[in-house]
N, C-alpha and C positions, 0 to 999 in steps of 0.2 A: 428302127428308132431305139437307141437307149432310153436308158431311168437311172436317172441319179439320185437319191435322196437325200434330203440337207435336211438338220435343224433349223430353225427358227423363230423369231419371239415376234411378237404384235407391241410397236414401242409411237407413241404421237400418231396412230394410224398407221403406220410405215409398217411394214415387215423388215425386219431384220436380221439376215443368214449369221450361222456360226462364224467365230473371225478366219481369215484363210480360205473361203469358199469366193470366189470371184465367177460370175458369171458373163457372158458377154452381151454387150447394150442389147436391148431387144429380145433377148431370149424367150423362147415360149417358156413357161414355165405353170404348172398345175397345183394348185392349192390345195392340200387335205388338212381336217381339223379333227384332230384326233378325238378329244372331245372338247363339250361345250359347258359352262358350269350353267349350272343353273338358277342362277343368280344373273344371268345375262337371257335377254332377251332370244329367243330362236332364230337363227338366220332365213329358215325357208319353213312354209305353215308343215303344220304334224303329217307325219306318213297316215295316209288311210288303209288301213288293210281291210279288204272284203272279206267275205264269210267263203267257206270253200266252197265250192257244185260239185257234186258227183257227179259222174261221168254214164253210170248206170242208177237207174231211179231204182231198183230193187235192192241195192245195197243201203237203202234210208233206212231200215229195221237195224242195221248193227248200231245204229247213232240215236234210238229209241231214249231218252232220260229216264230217270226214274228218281220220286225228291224224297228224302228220307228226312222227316223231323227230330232234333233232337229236343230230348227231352227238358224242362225247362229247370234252371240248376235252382236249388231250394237253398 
């Protein structure tokens, strides 16, 4: 399978290709959105990322915190 990539704009709903780009009726075609402003609503809810697991429980000592205060500016 090829890839072809085309510009595009979002016009009345419609997507609308570069002029000179003709595709033929039915085409599968794959939608990316390069980005999304934020002023618009999220298309799909937020990514969740989980916290990592080690893999070996004896490596939890190198991830030990330690909280250091700073002093309070006068």
């Amino acid at each position: 399978m090829g890839v072809l990539t085309v510009e595009g704009i979002v016009e009345n709903g419609q997507i609308r290709l570069r002029e000179g780009v003709a595709l033929p009726e039915r085409a599968t075609v794959y939608v990316v959105f390069p980005t999304v402003p934020a002023t618009q609503p999220a298309i799909t809810p937020a990514a969740r990322i989980p916290s990592p697991r080690l893999v070996h429980r004896e490596q939890a000592s190198d991830f030990v915190k330690q909280v250091i205060e700073a002093p309070a500016d006068e």
